[in-house]
PDB file with one MODEL, atoms N, CA, C and O in Angstrom:
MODEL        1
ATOM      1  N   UNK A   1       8.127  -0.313  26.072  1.00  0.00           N
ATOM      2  CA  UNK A   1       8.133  -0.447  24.623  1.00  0.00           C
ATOM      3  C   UNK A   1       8.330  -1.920  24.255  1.00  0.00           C
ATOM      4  O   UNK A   1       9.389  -2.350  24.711  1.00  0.00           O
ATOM      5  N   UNK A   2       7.721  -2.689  23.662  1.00  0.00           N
ATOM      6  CA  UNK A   2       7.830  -4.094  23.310  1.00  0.00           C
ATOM      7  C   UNK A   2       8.890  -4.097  22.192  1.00  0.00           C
ATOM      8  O   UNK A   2       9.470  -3.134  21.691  1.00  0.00           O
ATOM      9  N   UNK A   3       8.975  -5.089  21.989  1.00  0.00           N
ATOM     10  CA  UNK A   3      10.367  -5.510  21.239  1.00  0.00           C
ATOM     11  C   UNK A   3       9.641  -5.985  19.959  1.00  0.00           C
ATOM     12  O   UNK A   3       8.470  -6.316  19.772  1.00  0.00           O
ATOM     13  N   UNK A   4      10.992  -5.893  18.925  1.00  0.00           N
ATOM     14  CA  UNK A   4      10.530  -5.436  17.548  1.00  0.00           C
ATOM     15  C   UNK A   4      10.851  -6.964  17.052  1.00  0.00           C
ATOM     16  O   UNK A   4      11.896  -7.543  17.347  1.00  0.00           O
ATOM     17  N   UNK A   5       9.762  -7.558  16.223  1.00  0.00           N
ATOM     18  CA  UNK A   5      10.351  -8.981  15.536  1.00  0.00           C
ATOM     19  C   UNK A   5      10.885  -8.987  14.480  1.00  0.00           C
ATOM     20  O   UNK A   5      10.351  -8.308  13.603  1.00  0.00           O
ATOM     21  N   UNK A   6      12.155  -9.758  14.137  1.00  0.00           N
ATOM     22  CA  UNK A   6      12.796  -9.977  12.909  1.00  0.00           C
ATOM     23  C   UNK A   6      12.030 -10.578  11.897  1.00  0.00           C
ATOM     24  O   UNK A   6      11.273 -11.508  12.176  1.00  0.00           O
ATOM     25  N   UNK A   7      12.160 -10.077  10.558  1.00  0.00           N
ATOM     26  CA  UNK A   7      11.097 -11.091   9.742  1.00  0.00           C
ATOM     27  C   UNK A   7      11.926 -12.229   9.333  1.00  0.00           C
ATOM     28  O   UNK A   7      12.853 -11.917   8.585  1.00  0.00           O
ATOM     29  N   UNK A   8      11.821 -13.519   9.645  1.00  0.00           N
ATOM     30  CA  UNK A   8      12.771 -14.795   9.704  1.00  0.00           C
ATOM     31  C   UNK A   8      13.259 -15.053   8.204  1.00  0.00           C
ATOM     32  O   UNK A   8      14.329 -15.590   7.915  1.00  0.00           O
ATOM     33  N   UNK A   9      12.084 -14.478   7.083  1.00  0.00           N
ATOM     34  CA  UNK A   9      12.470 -14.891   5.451  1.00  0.00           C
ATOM     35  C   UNK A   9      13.403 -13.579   4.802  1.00  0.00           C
ATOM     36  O   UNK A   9      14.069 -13.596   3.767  1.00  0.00           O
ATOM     37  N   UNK A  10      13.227 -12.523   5.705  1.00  0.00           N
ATOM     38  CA  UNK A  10      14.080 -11.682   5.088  1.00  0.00           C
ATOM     39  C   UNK A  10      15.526 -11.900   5.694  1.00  0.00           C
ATOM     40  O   UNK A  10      16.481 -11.767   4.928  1.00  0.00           O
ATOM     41  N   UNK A  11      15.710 -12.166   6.781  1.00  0.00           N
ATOM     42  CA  UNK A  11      17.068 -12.492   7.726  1.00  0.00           C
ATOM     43  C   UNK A  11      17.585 -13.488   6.863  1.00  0.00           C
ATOM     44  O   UNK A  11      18.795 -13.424   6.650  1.00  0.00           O
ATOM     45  N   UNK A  12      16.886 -14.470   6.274  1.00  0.00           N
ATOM     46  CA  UNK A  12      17.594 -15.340   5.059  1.00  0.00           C
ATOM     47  C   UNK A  12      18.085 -14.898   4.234  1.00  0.00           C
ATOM     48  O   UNK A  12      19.247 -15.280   4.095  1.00  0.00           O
ATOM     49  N   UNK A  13      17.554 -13.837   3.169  1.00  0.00           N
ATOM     50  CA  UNK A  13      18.039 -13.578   2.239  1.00  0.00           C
ATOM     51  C   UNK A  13      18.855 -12.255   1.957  1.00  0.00           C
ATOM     52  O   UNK A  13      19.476 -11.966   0.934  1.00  0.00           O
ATOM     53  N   UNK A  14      18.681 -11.423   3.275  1.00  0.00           N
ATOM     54  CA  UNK A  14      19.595 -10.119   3.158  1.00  0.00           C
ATOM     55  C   UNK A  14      20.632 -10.053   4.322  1.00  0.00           C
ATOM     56  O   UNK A  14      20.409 -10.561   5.421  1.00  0.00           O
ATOM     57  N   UNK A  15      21.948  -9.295   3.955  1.00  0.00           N
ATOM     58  CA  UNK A  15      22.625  -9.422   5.088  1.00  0.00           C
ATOM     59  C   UNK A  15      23.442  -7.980   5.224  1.00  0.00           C
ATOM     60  O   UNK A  15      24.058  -7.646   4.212  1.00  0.00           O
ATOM     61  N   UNK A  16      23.507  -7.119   6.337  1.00  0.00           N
ATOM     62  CA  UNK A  16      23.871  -5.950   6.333  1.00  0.00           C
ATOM     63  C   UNK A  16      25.313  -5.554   6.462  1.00  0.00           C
ATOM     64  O   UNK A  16      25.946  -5.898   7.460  1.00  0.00           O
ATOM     65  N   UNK A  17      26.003  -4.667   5.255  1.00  0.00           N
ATOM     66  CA  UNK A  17      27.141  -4.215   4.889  1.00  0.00           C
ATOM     67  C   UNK A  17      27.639  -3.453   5.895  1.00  0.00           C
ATOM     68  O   UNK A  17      26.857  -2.777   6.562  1.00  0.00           O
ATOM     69  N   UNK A  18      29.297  -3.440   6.218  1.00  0.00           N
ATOM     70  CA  UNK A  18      29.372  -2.528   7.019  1.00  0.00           C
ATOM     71  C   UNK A  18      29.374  -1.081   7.059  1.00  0.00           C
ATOM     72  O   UNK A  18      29.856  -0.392   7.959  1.00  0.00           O
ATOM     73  N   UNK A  19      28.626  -0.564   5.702  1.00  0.00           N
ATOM     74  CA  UNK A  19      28.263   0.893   5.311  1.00  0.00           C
ATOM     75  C   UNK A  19      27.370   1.076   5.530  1.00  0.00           C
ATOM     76  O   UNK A  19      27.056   2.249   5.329  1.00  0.00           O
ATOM     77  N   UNK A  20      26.183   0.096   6.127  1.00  0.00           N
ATOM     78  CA  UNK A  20      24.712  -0.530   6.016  1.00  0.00           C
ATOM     79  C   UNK A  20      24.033  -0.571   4.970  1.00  0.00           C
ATOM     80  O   UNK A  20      22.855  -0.251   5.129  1.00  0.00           O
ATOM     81  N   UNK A  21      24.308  -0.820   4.053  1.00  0.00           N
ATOM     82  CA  UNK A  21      23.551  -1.231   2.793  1.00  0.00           C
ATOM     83  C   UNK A  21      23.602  -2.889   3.228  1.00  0.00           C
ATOM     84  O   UNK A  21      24.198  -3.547   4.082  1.00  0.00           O
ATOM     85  N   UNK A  22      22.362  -3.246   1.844  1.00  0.00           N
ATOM     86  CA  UNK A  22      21.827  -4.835   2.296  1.00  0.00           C
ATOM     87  C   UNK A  22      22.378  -5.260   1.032  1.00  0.00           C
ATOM     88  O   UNK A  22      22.388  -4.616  -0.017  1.00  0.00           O
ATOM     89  N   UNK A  23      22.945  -6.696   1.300  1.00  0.00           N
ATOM     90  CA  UNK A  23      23.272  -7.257   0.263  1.00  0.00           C
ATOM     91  C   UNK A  23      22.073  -8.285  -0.004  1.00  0.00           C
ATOM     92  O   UNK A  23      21.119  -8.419   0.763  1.00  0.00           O
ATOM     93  N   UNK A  24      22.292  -9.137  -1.440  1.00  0.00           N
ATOM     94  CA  UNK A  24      20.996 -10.101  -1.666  1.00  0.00           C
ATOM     95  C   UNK A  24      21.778 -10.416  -3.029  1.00  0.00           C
ATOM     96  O   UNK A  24      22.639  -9.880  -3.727  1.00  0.00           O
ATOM     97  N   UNK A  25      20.722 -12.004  -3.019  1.00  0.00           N
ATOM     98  CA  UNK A  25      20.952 -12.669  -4.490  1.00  0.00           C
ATOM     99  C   UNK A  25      20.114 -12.558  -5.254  1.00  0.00           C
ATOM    100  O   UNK A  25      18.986 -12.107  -5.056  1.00  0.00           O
ATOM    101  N   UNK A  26      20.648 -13.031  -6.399  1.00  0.00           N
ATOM    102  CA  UNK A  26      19.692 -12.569  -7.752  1.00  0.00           C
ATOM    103  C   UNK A  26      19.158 -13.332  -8.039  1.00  0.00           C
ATOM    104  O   UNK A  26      19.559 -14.458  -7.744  1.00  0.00           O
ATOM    105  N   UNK A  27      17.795 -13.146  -8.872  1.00  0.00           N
ATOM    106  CA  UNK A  27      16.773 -14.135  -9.161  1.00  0.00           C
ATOM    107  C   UNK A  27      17.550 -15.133 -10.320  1.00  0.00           C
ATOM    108  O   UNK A  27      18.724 -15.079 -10.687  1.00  0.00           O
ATOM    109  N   UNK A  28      16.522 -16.011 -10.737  1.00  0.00           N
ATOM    110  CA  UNK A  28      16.621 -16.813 -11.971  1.00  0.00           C
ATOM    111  C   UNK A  28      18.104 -17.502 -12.447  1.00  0.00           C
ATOM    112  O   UNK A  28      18.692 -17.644 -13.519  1.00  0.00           O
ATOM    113  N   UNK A  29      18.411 -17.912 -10.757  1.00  0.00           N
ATOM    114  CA  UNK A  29      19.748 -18.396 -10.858  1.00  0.00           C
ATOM    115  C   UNK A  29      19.304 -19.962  -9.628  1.00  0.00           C
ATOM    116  O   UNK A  29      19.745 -20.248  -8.514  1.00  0.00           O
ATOM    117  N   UNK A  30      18.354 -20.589 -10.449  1.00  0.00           N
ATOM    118  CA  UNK A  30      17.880 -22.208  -9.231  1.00  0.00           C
ATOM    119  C   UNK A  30      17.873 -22.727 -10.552  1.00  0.00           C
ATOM    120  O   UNK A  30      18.753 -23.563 -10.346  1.00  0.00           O
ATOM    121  N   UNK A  31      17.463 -22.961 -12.217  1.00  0.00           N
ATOM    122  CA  UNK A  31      17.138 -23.921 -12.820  1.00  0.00           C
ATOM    123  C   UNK A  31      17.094 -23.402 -14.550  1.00  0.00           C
ATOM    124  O   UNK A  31      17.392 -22.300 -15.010  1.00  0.00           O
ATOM    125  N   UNK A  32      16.840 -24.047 -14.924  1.00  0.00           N
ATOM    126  CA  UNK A  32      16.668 -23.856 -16.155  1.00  0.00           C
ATOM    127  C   UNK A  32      18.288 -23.331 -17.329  1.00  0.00           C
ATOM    128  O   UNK A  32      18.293 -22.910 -18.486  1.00  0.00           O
ATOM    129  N   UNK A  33      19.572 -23.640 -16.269  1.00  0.00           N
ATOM    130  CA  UNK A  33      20.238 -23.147 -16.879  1.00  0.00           C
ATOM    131  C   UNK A  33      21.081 -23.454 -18.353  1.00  0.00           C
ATOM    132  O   UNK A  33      22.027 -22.685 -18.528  1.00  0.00           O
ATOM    133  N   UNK A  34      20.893 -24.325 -19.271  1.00  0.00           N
ATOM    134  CA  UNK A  34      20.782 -24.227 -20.465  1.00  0.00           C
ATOM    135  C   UNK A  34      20.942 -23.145 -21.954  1.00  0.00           C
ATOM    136  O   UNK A  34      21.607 -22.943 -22.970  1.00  0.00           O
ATOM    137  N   UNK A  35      19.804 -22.698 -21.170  1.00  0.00           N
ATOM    138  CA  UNK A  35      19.214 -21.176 -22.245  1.00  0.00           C
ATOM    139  C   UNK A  35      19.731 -20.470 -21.622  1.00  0.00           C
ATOM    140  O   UNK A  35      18.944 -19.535 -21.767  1.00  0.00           O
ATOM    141  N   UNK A  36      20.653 -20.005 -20.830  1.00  0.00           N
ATOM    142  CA  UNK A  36      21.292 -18.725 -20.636  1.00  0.00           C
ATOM    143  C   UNK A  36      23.088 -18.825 -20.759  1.00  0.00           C
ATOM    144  O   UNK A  36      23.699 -19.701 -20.148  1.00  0.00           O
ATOM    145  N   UNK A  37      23.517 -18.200 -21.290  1.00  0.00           N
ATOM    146  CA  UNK A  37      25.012 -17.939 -21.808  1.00  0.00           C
ATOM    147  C   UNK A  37      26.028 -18.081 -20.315  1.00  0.00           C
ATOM    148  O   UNK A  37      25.432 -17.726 -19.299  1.00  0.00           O
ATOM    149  N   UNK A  38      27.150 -18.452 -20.159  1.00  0.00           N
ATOM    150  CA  UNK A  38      28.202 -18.410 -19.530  1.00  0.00           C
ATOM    151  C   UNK A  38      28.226 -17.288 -18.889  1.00  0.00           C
ATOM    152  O   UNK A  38      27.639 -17.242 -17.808  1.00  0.00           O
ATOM    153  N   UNK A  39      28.793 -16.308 -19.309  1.00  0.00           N
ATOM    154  CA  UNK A  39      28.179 -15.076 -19.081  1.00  0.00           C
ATOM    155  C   UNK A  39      26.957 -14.165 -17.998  1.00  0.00           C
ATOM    156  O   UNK A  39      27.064 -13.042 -17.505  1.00  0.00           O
ATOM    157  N   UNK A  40      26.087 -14.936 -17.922  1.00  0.00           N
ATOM    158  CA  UNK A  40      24.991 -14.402 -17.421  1.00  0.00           C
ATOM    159  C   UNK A  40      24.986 -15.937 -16.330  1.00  0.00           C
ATOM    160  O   UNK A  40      24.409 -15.391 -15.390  1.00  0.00           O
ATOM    161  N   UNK A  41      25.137 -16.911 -15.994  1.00  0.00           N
ATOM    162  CA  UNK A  41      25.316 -17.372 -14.990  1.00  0.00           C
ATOM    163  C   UNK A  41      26.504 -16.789 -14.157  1.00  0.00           C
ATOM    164  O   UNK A  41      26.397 -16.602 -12.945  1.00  0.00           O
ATOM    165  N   UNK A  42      27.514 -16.541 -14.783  1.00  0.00           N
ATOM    166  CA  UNK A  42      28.584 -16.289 -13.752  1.00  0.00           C
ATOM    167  C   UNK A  42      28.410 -14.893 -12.771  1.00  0.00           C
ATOM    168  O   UNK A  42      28.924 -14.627 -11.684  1.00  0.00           O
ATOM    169  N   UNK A  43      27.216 -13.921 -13.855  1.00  0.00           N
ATOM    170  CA  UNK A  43      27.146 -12.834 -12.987  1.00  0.00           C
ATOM    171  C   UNK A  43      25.743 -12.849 -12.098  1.00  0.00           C
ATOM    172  O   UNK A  43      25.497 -11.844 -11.430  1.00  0.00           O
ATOM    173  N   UNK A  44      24.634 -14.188 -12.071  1.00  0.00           N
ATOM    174  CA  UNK A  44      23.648 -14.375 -11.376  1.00  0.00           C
ATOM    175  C   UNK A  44      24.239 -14.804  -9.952  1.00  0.00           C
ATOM    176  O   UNK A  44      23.475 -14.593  -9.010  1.00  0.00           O
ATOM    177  N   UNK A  45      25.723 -15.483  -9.587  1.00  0.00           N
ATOM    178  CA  UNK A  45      26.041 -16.366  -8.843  1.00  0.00           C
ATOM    179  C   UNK A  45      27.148 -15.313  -8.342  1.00  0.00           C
ATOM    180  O   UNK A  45      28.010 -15.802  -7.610  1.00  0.00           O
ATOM    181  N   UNK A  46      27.245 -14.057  -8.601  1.00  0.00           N
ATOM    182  CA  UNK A  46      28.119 -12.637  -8.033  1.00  0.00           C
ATOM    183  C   UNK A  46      27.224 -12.349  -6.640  1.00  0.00           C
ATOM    184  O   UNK A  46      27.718 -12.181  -5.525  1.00  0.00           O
ATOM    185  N   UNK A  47      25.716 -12.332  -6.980  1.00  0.00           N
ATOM    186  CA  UNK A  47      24.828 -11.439  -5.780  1.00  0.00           C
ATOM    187  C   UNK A  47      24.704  -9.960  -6.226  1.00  0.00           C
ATOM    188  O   UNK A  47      25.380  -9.496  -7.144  1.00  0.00           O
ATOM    189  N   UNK A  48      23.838  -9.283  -5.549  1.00  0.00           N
ATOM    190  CA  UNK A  48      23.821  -7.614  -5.597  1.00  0.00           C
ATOM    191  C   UNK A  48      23.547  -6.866  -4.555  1.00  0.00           C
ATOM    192  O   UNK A  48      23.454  -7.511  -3.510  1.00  0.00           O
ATOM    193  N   UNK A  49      23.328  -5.339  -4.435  1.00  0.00           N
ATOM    194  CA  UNK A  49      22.692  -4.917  -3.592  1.00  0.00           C
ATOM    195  C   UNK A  49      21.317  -4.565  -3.619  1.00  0.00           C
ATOM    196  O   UNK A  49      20.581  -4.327  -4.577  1.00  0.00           O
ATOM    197  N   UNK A  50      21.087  -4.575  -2.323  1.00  0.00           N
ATOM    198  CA  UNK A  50      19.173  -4.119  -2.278  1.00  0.00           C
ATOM    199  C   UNK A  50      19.127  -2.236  -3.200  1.00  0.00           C
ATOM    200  O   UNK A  50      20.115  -1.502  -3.210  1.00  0.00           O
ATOM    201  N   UNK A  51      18.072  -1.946  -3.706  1.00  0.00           N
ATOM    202  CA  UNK A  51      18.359  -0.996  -4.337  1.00  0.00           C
ATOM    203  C   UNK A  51      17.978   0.038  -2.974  1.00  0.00           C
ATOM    204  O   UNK A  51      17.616  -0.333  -1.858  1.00  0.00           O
ATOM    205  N   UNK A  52      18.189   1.455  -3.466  1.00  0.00           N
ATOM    206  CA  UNK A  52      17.980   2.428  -2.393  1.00  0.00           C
ATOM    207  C   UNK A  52      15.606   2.842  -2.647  1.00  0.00           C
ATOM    208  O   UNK A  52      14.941   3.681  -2.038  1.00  0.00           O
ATOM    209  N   UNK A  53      15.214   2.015  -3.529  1.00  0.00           N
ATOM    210  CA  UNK A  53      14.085   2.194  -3.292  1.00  0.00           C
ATOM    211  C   UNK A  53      13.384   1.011  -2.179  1.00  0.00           C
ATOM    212  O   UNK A  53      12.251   1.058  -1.699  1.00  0.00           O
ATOM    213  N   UNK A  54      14.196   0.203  -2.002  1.00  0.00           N
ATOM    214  CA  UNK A  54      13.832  -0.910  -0.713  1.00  0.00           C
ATOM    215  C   UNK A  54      14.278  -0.540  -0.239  1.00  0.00           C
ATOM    216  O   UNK A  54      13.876  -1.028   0.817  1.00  0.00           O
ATOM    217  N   UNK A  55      15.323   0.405   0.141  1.00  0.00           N
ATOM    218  CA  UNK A  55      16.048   0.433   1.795  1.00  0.00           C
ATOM    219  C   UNK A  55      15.638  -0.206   3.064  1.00  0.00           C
ATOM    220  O   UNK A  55      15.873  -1.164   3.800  1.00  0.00           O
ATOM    221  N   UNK A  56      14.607   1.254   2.865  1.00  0.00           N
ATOM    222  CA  UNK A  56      14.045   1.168   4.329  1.00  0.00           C
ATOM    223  C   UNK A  56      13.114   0.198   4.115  1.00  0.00           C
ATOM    224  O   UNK A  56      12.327   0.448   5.028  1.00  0.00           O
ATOM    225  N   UNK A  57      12.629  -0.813   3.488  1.00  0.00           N
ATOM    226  CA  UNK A  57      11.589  -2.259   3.630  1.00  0.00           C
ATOM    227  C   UNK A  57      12.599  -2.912   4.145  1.00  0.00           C
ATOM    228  O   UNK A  57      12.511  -3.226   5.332  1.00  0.00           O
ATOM    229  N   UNK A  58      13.590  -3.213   3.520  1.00  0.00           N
ATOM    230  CA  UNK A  58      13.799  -4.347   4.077  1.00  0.00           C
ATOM    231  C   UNK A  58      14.882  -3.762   5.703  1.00  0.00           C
ATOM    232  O   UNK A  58      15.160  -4.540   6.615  1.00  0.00           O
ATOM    233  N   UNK A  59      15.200  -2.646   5.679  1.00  0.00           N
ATOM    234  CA  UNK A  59      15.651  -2.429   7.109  1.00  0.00           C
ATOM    235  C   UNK A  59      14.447  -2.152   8.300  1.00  0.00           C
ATOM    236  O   UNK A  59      14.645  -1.946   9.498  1.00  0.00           O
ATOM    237  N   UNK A  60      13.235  -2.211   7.635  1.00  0.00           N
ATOM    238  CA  UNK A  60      12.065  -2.347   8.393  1.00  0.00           C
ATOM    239  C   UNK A  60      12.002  -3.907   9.066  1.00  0.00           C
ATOM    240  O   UNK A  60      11.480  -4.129  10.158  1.00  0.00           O
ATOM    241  N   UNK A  61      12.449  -4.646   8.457  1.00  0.00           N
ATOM    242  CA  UNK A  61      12.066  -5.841   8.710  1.00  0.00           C
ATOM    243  C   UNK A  61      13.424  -6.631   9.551  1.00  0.00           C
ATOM    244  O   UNK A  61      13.323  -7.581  10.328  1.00  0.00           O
ATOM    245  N   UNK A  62      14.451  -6.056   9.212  1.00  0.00           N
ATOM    246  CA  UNK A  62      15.759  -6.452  10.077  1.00  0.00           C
ATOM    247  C   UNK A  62      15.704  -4.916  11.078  1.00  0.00           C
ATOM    248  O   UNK A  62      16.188  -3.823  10.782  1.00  0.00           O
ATOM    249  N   UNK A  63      15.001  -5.276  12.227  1.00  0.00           N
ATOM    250  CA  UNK A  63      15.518  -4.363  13.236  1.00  0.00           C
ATOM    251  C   UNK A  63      16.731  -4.322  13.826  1.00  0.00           C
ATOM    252  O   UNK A  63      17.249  -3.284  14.237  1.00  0.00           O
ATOM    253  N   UNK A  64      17.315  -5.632  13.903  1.00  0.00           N
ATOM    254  CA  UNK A  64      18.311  -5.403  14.853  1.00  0.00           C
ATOM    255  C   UNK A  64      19.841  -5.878  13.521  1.00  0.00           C
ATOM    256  O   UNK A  64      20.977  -6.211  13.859  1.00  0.00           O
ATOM    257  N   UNK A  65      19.461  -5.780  12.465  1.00  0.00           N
ATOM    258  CA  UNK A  65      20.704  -6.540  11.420  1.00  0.00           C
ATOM    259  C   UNK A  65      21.900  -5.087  11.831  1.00  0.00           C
ATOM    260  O   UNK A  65      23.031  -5.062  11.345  1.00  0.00           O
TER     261      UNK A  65
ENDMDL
END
């Protein structure tokens, strides 16, 4: 059986919980911050989880996370 490759851009941006859920950051938190309230930066710069309709994509792509 050949061995399974990690996808190198997802290993960047997701990292696996010890419940196995994937954690990840949130978009529209690199620039423009000005126009958005206190408020809504502080909770872009929290992170989230992958939802349960990606699960299995992105645990497709971390075989071995």
């Amino acid at each position: 059986m050949p061995k399974l490759k990690t996808h190198k851009g997802a290993a960047k941006r997701f990292k696996k919980t010890a419940s196995g859920k994937f954690t990840r950051g949130k978009a529209y938190a690199r620039h423009l911050f000005a126009g958005k309230s206190n408020a809504n930066k502080r909770r872009l710069g929290e992170g989230g989880m992958v939802s349960s309709a990606n699960h299995q994509a992105v645990s497709d792509m971390l075989p071995y996370a």
